[in-house]
C-alpha positions as a Markdown table, in Angstrom:
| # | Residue | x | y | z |
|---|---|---|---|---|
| 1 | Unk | 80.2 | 117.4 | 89.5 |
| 2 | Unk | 78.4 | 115.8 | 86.5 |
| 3 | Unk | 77.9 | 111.7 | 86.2 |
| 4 | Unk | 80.0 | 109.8 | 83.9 |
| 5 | Unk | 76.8 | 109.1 | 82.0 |
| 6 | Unk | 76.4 | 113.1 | 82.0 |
| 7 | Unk | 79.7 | 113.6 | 81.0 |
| 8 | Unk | 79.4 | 111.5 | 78.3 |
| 9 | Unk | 76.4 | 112.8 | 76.8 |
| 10 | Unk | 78.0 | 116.6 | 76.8 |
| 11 | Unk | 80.9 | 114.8 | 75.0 |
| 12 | Unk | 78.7 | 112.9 | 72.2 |
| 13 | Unk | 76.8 | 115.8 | 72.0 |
| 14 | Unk | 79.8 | 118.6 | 71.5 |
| 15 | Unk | 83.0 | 116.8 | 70.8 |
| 16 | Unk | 82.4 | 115.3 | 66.9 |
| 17 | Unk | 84.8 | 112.4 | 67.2 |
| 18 | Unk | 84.1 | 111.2 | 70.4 |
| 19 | Unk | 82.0 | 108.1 | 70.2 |
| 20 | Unk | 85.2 | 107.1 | 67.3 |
| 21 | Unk | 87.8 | 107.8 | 70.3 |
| 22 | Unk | 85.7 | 105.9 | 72.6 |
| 23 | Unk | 84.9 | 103.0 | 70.4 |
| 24 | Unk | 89.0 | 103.0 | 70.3 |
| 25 | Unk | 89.7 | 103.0 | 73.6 |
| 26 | Unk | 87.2 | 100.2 | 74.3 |
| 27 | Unk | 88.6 | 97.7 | 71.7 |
| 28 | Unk | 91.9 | 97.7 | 73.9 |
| 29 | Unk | 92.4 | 94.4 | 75.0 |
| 30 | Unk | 94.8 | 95.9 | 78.1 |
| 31 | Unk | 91.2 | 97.9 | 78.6 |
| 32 | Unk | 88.6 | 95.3 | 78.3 |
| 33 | Unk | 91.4 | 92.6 | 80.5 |
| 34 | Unk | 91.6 | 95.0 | 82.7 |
| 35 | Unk | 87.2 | 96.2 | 83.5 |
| 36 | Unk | 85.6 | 94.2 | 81.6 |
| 37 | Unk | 83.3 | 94.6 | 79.4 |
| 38 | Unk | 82.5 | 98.5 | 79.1 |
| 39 | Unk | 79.7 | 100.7 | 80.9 |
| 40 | Unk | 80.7 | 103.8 | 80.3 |
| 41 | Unk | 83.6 | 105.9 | 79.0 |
| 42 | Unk | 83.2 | 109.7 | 80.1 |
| 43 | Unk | 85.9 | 112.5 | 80.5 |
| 44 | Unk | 87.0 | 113.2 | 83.5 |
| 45 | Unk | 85.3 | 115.9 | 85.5 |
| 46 | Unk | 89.2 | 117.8 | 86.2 |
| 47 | Unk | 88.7 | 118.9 | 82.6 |
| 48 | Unk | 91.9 | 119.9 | 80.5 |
| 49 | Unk | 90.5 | 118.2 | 77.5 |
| 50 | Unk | 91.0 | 119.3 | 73.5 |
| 51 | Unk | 89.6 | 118.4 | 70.5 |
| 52 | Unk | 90.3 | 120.4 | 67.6 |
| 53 | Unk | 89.9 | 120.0 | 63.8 |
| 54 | Unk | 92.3 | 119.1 | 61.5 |
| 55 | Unk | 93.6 | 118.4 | 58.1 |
| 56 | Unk | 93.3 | 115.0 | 58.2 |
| 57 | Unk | 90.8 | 114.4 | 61.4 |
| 58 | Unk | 90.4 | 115.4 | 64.4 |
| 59 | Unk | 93.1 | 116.3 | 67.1 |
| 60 | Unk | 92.2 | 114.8 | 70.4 |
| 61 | Unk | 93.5 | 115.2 | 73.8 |
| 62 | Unk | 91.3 | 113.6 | 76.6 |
| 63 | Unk | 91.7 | 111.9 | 80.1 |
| 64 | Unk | 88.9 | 109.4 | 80.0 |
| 65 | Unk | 86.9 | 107.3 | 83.5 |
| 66 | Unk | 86.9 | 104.3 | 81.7 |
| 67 | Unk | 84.2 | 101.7 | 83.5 |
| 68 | Unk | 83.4 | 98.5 | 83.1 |
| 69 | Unk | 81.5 | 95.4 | 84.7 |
| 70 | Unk | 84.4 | 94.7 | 86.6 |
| 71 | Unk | 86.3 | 97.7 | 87.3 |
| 72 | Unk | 87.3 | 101.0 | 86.4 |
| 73 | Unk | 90.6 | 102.9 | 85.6 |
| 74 | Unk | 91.7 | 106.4 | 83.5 |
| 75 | Unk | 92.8 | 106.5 | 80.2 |
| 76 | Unk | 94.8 | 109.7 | 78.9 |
| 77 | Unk | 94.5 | 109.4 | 75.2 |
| 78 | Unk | 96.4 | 112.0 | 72.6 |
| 79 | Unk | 95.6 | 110.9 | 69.1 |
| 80 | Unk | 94.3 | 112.3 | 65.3 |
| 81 | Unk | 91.3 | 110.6 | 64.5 |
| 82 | Unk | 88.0 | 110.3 | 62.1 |
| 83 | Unk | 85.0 | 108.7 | 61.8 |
| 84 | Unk | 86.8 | 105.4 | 60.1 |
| 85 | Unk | 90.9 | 106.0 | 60.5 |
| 86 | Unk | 93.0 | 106.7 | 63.5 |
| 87 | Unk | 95.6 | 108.7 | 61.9 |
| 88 | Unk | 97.6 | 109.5 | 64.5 |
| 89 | Unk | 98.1 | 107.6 | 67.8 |
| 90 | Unk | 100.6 | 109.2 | 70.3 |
| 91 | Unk | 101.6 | 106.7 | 73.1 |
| 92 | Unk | 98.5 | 106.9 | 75.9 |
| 93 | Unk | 98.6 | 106.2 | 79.3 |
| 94 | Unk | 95.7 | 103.4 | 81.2 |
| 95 | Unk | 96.1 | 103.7 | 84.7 |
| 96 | Unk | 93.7 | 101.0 | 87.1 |
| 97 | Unk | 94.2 | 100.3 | 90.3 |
| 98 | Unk | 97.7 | 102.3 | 90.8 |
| 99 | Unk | 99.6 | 100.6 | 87.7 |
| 100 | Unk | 100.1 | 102.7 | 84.8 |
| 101 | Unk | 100.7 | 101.1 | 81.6 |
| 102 | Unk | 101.9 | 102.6 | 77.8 |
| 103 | Unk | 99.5 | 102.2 | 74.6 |
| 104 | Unk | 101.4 | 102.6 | 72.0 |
| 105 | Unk | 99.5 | 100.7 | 69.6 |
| 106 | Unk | 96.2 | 100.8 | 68.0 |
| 107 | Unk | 94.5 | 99.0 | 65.1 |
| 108 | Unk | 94.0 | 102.6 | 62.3 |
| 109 | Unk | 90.6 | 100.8 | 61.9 |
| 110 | Unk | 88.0 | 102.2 | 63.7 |
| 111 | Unk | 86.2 | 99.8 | 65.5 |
| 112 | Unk | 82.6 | 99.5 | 64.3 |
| 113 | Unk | 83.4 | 101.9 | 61.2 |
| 114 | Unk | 82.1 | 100.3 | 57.5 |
């Protein structure tokens, strides 16, 4: 199987909203409490991931390895997103070290956008 850092790559390379979704994802304080400051976010190597376009951003289903300096855990994200606006954020899930927890809340901004 692929590194996370390969993984990651393919995904910045093929998936158009990715480095958005993970610049989400990494601005969650449960997520940086949790790991730290962040490494690398990759999806998973099990696969079942989507990303499709629509209307108003993109649709994006992915299971993330989430590492950071001081841990790592999985984050299953299901949200409509582009370049500036999370449009859409359907509860995820953060699972590290056996505890799952509910996201239900994001900030629409995204992170790092003008």
């Amino acid at each position: 199987s692929a590194s996370a850092g390969d993984r990651a790559a393919w995904a910045r390379d093929h998936v158009p909203q990715y480095e958005s979704l993970t610049r989400v994802v990494a601005a969650i304080p449960e997520v940086q409490r949790d790991v730290g400051s962040i490494v690398t976010i990759a999806p998973t190597a099990g696969g079942g991931h989507r990303a499709a376009r629509e209307m108003n951003g993109d649709d994006m289903h992915f299971t993330l390895d989430v590492i950071g300096d001081r841990g790592s855990g999985i984050f299953h994200a299901d949200c409509t997103l582009d370049e500036y606006r999370v449009y859409d954020w359907r509860p995820a899930r953060w699972t590290v070290e056996d505890r799952e927890r509910r996201i239900e809340h994001v900030s629409e901004r995204v992170p790092g956008s003008p």
